[in-house]
C-alpha positions as CSV (number, residue, x, y, z in Angstrom):
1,X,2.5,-26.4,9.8
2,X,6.4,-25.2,8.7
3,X,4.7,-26.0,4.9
4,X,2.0,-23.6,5.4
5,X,4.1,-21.1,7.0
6,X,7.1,-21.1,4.4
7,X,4.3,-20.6,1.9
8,X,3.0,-17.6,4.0
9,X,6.7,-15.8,4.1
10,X,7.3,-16.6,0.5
11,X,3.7,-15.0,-0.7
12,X,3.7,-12.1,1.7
13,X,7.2,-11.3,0.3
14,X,6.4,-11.5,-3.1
15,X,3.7,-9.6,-2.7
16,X,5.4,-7.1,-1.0
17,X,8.3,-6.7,-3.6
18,X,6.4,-6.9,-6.5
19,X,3.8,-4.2,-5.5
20,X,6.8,-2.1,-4.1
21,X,8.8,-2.7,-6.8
22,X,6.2,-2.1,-9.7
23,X,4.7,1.9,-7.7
24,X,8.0,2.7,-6.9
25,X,9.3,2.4,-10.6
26,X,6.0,3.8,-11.6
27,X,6.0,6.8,-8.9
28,X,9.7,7.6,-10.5
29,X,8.7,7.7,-14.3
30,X,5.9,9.5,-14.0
31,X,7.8,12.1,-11.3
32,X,9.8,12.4,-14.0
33,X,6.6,13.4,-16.4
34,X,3.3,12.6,-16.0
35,X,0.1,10.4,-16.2
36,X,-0.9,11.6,-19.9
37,X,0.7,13.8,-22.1
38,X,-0.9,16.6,-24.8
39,X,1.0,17.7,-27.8
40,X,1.1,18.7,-31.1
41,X,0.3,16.0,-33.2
42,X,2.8,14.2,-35.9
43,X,5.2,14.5,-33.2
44,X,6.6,10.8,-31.9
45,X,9.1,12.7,-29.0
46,X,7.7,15.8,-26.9
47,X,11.3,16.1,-26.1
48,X,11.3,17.9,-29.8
49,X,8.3,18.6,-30.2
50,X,6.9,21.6,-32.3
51,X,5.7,23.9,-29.8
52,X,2.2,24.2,-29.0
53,X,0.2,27.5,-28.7
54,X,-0.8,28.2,-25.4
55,X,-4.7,28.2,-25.5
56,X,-6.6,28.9,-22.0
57,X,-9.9,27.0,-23.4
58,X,-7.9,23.9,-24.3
59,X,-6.0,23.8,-20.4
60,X,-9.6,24.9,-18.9
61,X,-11.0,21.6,-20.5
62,X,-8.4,19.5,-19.8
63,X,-8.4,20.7,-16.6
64,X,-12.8,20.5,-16.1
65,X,-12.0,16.8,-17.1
66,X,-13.5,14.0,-15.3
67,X,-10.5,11.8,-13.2
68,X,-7.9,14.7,-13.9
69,X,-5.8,16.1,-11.0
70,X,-3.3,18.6,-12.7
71,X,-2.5,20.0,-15.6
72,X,0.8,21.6,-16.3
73,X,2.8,23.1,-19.4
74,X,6.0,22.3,-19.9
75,X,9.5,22.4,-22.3
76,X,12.3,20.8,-23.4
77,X,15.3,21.2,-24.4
78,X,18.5,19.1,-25.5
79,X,21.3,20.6,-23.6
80,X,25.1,19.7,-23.5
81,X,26.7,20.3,-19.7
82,X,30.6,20.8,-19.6
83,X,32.6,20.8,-16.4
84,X,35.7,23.1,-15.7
85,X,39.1,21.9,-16.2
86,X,39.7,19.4,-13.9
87,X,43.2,17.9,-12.9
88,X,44.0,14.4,-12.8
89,X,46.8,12.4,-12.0
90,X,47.5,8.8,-13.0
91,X,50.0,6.1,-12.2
92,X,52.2,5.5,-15.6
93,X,53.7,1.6,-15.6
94,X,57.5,3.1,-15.0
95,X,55.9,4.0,-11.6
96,X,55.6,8.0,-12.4
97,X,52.7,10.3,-11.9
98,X,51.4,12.1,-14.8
99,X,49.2,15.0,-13.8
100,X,46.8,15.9,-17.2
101,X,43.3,18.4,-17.5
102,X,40.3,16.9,-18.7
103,X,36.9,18.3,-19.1
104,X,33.9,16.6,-19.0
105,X,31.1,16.8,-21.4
106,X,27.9,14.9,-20.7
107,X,24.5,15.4,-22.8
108,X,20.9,16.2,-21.2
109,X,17.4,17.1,-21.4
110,X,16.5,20.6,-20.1
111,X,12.8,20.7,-18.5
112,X,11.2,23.7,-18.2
113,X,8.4,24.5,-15.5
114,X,7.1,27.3,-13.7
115,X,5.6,28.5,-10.8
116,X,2.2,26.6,-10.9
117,X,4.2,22.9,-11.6
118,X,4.3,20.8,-8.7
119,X,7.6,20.0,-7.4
120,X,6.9,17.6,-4.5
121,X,8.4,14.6,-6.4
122,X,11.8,16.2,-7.0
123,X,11.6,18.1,-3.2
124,X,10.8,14.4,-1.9
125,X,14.2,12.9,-3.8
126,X,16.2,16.5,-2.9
127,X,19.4,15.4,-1.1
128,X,20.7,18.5,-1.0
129,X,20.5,22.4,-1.3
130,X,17.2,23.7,-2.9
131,X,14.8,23.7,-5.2
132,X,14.8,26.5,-8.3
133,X,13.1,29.7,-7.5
134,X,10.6,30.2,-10.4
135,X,8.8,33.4,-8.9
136,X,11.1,35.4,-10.2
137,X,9.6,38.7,-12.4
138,X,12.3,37.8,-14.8
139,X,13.4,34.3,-16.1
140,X,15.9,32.8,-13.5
141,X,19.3,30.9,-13.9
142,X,18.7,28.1,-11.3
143,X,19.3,24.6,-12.0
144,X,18.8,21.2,-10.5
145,X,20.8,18.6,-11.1
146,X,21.0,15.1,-10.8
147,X,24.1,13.4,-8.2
148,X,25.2,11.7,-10.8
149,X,25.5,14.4,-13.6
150,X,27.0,16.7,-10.2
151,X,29.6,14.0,-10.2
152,X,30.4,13.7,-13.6
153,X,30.7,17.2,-14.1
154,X,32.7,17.9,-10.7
155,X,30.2,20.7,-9.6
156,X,29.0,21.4,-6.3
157,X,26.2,23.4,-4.9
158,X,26.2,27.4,-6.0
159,X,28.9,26.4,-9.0
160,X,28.4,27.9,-11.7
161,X,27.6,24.9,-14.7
162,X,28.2,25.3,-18.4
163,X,25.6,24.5,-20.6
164,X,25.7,24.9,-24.8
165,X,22.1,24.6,-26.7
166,X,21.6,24.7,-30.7
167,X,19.2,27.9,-31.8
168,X,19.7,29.4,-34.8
169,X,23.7,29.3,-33.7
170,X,25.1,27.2,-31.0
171,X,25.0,29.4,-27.5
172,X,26.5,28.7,-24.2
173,X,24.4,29.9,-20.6
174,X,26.1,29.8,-17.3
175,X,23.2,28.0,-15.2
176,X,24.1,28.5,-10.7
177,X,23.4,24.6,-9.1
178,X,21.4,25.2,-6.3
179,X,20.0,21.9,-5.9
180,X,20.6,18.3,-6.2
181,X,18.1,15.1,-6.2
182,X,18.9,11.5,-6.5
183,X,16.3,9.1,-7.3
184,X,18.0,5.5,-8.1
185,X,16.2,5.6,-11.2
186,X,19.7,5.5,-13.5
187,X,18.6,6.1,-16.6
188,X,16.5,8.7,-16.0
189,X,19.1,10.6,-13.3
190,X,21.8,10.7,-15.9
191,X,19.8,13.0,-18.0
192,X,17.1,15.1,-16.7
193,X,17.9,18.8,-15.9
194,X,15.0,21.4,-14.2
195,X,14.9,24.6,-15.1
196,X,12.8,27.6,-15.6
197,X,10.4,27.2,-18.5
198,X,10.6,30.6,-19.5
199,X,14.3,30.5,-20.1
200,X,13.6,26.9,-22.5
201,X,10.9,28.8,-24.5
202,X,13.6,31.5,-25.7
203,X,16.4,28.8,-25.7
204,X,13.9,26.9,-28.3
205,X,13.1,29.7,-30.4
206,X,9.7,29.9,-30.0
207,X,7.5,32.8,-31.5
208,X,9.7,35.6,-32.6
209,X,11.7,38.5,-31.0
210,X,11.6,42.1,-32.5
211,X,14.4,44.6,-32.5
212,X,15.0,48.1,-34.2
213,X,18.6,48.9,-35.0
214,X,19.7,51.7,-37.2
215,X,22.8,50.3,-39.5
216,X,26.6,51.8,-40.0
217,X,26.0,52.8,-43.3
218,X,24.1,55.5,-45.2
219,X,21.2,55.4,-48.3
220,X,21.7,58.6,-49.8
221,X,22.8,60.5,-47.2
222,X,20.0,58.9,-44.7
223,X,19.9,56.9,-42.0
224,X,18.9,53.3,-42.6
225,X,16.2,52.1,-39.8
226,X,16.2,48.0,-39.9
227,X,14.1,45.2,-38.0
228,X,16.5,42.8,-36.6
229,X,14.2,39.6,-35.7
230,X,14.8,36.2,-34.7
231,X,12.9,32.6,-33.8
232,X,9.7,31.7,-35.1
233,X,9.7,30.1,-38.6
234,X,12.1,32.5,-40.3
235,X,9.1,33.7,-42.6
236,X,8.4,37.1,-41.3
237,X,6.2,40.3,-41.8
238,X,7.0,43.8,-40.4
239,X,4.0,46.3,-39.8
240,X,5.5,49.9,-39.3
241,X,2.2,51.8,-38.9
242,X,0.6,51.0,-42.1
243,X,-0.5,47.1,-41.6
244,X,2.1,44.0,-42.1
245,X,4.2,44.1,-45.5
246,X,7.8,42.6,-46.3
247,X,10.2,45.3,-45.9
248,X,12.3,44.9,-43.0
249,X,13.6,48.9,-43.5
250,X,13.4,52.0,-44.4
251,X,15.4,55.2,-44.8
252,X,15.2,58.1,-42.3
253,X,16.3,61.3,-41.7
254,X,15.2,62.5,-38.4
255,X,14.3,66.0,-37.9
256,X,12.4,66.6,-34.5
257,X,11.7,63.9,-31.6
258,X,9.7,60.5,-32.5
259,X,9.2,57.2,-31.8
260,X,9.5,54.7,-34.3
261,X,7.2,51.2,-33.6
262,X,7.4,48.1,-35.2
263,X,5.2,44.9,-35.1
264,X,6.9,41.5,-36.0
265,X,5.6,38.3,-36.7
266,X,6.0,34.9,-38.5
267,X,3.6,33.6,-41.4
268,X,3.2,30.7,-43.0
269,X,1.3,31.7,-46.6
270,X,-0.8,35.1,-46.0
271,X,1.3,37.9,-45.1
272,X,-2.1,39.6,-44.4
273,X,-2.6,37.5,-41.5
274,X,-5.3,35.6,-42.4
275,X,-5.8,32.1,-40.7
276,X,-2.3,32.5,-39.0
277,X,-4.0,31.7,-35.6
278,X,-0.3,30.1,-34.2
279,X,1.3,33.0,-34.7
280,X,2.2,35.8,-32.1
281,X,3.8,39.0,-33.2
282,X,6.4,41.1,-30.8
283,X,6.5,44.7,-30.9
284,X,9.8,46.8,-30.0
285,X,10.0,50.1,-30.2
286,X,13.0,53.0,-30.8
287,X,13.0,56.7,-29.4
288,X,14.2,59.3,-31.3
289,X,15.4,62.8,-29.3
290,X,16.7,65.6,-32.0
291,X,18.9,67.9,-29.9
292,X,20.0,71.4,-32.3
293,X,23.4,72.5,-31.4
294,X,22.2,76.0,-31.9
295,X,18.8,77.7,-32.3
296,X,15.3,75.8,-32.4
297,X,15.2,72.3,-33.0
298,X,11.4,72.9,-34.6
299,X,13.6,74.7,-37.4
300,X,15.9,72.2,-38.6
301,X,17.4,72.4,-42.1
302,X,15.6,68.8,-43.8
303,X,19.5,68.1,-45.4
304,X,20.2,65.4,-43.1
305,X,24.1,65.7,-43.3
306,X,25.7,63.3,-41.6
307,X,29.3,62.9,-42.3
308,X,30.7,59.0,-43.3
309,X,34.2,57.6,-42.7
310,X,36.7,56.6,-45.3
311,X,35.0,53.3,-45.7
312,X,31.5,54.5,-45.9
313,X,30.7,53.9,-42.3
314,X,29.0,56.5,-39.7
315,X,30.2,57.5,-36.2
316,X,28.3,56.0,-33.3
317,X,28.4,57.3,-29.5
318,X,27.5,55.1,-27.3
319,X,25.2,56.2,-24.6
320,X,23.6,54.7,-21.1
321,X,20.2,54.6,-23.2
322,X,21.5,53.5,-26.3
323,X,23.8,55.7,-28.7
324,X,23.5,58.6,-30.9
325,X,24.9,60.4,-34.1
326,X,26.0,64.2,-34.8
327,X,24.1,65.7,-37.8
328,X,24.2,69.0,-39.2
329,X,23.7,71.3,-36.4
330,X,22.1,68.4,-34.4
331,X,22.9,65.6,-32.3
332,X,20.3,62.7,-32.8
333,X,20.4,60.2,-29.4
334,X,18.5,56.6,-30.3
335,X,17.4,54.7,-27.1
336,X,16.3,51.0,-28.4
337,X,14.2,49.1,-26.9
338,X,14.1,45.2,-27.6
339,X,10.8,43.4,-27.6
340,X,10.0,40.5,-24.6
341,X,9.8,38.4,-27.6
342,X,6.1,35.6,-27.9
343,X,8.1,32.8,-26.9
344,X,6.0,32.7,-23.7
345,X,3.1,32.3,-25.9
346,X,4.2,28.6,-27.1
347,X,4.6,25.5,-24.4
348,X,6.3,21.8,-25.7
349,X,3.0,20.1,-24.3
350,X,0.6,19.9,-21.3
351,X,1.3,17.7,-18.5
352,X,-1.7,15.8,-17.0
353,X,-1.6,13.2,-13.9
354,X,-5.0,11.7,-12.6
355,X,-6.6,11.0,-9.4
356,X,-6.3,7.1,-9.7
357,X,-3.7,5.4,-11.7
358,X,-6.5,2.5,-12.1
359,X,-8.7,4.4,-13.7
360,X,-5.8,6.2,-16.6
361,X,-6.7,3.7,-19.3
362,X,-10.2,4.6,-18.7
363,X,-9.5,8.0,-18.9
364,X,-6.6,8.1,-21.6
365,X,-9.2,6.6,-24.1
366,X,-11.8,8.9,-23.4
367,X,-9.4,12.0,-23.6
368,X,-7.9,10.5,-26.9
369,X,-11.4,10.1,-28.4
370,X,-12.4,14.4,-27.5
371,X,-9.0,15.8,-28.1
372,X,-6.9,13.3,-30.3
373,X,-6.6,14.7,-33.8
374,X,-9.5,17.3,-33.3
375,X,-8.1,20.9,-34.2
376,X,-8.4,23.8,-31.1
377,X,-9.6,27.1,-31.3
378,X,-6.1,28.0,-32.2
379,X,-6.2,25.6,-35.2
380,X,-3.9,22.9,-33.3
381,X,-4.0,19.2,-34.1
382,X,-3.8,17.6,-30.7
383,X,-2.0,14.2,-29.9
384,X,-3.2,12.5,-26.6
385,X,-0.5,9.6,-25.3
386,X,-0.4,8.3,-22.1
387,X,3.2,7.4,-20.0
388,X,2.3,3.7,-20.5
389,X,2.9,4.5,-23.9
390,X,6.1,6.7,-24.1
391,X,7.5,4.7,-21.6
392,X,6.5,1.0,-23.4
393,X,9.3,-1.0,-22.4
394,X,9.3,-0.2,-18.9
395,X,5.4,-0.5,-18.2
396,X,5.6,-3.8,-20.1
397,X,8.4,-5.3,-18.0
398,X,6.4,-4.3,-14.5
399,X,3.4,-5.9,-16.1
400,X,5.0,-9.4,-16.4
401,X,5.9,-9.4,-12.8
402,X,2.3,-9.8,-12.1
403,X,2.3,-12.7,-14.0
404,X,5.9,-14.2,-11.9
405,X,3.5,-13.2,-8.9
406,X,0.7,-15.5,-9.7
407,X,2.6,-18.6,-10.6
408,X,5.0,-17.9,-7.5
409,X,1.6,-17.6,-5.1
410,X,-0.3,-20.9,-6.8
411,X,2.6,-22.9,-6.6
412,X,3.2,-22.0,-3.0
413,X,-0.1,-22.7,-2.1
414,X,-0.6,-26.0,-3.9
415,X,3.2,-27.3,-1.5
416,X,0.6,-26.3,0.8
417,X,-2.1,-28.1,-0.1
418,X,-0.3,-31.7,-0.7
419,X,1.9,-31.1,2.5
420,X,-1.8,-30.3,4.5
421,X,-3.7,-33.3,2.9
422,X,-0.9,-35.5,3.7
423,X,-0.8,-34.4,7.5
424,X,-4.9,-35.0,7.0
425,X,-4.2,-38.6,5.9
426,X,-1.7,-39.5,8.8
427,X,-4.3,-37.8,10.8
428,X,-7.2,-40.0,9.9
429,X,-4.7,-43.2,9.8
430,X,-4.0,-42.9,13.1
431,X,-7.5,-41.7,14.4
432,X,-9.2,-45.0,12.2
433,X,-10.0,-47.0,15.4
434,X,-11.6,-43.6,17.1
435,X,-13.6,-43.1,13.6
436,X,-15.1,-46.2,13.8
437,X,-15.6,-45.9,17.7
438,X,-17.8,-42.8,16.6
439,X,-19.0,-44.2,14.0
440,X,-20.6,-47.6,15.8
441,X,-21.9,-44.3,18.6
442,X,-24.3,-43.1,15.7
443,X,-22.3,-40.3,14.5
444,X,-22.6,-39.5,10.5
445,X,-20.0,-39.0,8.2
446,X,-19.9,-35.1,7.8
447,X,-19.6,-34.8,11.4
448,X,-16.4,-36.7,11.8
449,X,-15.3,-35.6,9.1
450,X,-15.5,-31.3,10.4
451,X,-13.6,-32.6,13.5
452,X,-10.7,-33.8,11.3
453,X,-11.2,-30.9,8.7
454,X,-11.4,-28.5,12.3
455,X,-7.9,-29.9,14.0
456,X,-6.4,-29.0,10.2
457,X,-7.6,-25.6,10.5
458,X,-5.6,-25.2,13.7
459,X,-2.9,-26.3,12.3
460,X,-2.9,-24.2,8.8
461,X,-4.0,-21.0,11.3
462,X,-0.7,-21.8,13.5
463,X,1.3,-21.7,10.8
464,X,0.0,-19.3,9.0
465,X,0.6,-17.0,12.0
466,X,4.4,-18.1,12.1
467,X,4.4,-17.6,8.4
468,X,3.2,-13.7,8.8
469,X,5.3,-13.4,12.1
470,X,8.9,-14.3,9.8
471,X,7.4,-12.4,6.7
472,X,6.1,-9.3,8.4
473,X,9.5,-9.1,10.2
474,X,11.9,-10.0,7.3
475,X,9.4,-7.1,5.3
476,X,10.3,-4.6,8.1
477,X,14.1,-4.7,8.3
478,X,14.1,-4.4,4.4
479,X,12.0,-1.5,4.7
480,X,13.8,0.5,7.5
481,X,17.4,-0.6,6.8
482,X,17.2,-1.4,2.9
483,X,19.8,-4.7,3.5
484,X,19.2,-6.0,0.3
485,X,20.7,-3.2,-2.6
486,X,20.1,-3.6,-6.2
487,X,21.8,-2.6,-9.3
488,X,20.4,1.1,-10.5
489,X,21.5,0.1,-14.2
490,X,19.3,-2.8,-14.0
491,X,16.7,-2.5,-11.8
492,X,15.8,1.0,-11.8
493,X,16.3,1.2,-7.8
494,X,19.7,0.8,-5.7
495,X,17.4,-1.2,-2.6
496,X,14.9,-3.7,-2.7
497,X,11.2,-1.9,-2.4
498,X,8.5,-3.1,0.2
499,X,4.9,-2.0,0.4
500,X,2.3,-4.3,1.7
501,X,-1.1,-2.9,2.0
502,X,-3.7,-4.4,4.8
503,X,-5.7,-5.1,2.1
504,X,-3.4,-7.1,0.5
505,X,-2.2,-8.7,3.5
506,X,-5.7,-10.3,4.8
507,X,-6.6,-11.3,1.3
508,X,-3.3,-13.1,1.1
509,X,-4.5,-14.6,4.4
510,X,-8.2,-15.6,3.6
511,X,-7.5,-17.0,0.2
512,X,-4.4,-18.9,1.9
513,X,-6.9,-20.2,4.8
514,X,-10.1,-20.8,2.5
515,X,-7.9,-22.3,-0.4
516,X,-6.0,-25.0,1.8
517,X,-9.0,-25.7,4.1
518,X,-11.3,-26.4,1.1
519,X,-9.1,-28.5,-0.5
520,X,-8.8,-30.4,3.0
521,X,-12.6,-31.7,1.9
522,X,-11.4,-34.4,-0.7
523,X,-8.6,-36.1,1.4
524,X,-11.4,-36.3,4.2
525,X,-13.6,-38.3,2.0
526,X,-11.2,-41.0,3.0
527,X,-13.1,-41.1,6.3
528,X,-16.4,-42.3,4.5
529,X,-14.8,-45.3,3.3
530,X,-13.6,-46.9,7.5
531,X,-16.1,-49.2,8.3
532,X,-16.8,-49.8,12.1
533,X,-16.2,-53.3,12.1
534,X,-12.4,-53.1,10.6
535,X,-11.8,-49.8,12.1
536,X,-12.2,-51.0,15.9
537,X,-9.9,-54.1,15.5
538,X,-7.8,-51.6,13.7
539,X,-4.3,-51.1,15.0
């Protein structure tokens, strides 16, 4: 009965740890990301990915797919986090303190969302302050950190936190903690920033930006009118009213009010446009007022006549709209204004978690075989890879623990198989003289045999009840009090995980019943063998 019951404990817990152990882990990684993942294809790491072109038939279908919950578009971005000068004071070996500043500089992954992405995974691990507020009309500041990079960097909620990101040239952006999460999965925790995907889809230089300046310098006694324009491929194409060619400027001598628009976008090969389906232009735009110090302004002289410094330069006055420049008899006031930029155009991949985790390989290989390496509407080759994949070495570990569980279940149950057929066999050795009493009555074999094989199934029943009693309970105070703590470096987790389903918990049961009490039938054979005659004389 203690055989049985020992083997009930040690299978219930195993159970229980393994299937916590292997969802929990599972839960955290794909918090982190998701079920399956859609990018551009060639790319091994949607962590630098080329971006994808946002495309509302492509997230419709994904979306329309059979098995698929969500579907989210997201960003990264590899960011550097420095702390402030920090004071720190150590013990010397003559006994002395030495006070010195140190700054702390700890690398990170930047992941943009917005409004639509849900956050209950990171709300669920919050331990403190909020969540980033990405409802915002304008691109917001907010980050969420990790504990442990809050630590490291000696920030606190509502500091501001240093980050520096490579573009074109190295930037820095002050980012305002207002939240922080902690989920015992180490290796992810260390690294993984949230912010505001519209603020990572200008920090990656996606799509281009468009800006009209007017330069310090003159081209034959005109104003020169330039495109300044960044992100995108580098390769650009300026349309200025008369369709897209390659000059970026032009001279100018204004004479009455205008406004000067300009279209820019990246190409790859046609400067025409043609077949360029990934590319989005920006448009800025720069107003022109002509104020005549005396008389008309319709009745301008056309000689421009600005006057230039000793070193060829112009006089700029800067105004609340922008600037201007004194003419002849004129004063021209320029009021720029910048293009939003395409960069919300472009996304680092989709995001897509499913309805049942059994069914993702099922649904990964169906996905792979409509999308994978098929090119969208907007002339995108698509890769299709599932977190089972991108996370390899993780899913593969969890999946041998399925195999520890098996042997660990067998081999408990065979200990309580041999300790059962030997309590069967002291049974019947001690009952001979009353089986051969039943037997000289008329009674047949089977039916002695299911009183025997009945009085074993009390006893496996009472000890399997003990067994579930001590397992259920040691289950609980793990659960509730987490006694047991684990090594995040290692493990994944700083407690030992429990979840036992009542599924799970009455199969363990019948299989443990069914399993020992069938294998009580071939020790019972024993009792075909007693012969009356011996048995009754039988001491």
């Amino acid at each position: 009965m203690l055989s049985i019951a020992l083997a009930v404990v040690v299978n219930l817990i195993t159970i229980a740890v393994v299937t916590g152990f292997q969802h929990e882990v599972r839960d955290k990684v794909t918090g982190f990301g998701s079920h399956i993942l859609v990018m551009n294809a060639g790319e091994q790491s949607v962590y630098e990915a080329e971006p994808l072109l946002r495309d509302t038939l492509l997230r419709n279908s994904l979306q329309n797919f059979a098995g698929i919950a969500t579907v989210n578009a997201v960003a990264y971005k590899p960011v550097l986090f420095q702390s402030g000068k920090v004071e720190r004071t150590i013990r010397t070996k003559n006994g002395k303190d030495s006070v010195f500043v140190q700054q702390e500089i700890m690398a990170g992954l930047l992941k943009g969302v917005d409004s639509s992405y849900d956050l209950h995974f990171f709300k669920e691990n919050l331990i403190s302050g909020r969540l980033p507020d990405f409802t915002t009309p304008e691109a917001t500041n907010e980050i969420l950190l990790s504990q442990q990079v809050a630590k490291t960097l000696g920030v606190k909620l509502n500091d501001d936190v240093k980050a520096f990101f490579v573009k074109n040239q190295p930037i820095r952006r002050n980012f305002k903690l207002v939240g922080i999460y902690e989920t015992g999965l180490d290796e992810f925790d260390k690294k993984m920033a949230l912010g505001d995907l519209r603020l990572v889809q200008n920090l990656n230089d996606w799509g281009v930006k468009a800006a009209i300046t007017v330069e310090d310098t003159l081209y034959n006694g005109q104003l020169i009118v330039r495109a300044e324009s960044s992100g995108g491929n580098g390769n650009y194409r300026y349309d200025w009213g008369k369709g897209f060619e390659n000059y970026s400027g032009f001279p100018l001598c204004p004479t009455r009010d205008t406004v000067i628009r300009l279209i820019v976008s990246d190409y790859w090969s046609n400067i025409d446009g043609r077949n360029e389906t990934t590319s989005k232009a920006d448009t800025a735009f720069m107003f022109i007022d002509v104020q005549a110090h005396h008389g008309n302004v319709n009745h301008i002289d056309e000689d421009c006549g600005f006057q230039t410094n000793t070193d060829g330069t112009i006089d700029k006055t800067l105004t609340a709209e922008g600037f201007s420049i004194d003419g002849f008899h004129r004063t021209i006031s320029f009021e720029p204004k910048d293009g939003p930029g395409s960069s919300s155009n472009y996304i680092g991949a989709y995001e897509l978690t499913v309805n049942d985790w059994s069914a993702l390989p099922t649904i990964y290989e169906k996905l792979k075989r409509q999308f994978s390496l098929i090119p969208t509407p907007s002339g995108h080759m698509l890769r299709v890879t599932s977190v089972t994949d991108e996370q390899a070495d993780i899913f593969m570990w969890l999946g041998f623990l399925d195999l520890n569980v098996l042997i660990i279940l067998t081999l408990m149950i065979l200990i309580g198989i041999i300790n059962m057929g030997s309590a069967l066999l002291v049974l019947i050795l001690v009952r001979t003289s009353f089986i051969g009493l039943l037997k000289s009555m008329g009674a047949t074999d089977w039916s002695i045999r299911k009183i025997f094989l009945f009085q074993s199934g009390r006893l496996i029943l009472r000890g399997m009840v003990l067994g579930n009693a001590v397992g259920l309970s040691l289950c609980g105070l793990q659960e509730y009090f987490g006694i047991i703590r684990l090594n995040p470096e290692v493990y994944y987790l700083d407690s030992v995980p429990i979840e036992l389903n009542l599924t799970a918990w009455i199969a363990l049961n019948t299989v443990t019943f069914v399993v020992c009490l069938a294998a009580l039938i071939i020790p019972s054979i024993v009792i075909t063998r007693i012969r009356p005659s011996k048995a009754i004389k039988f001491n």
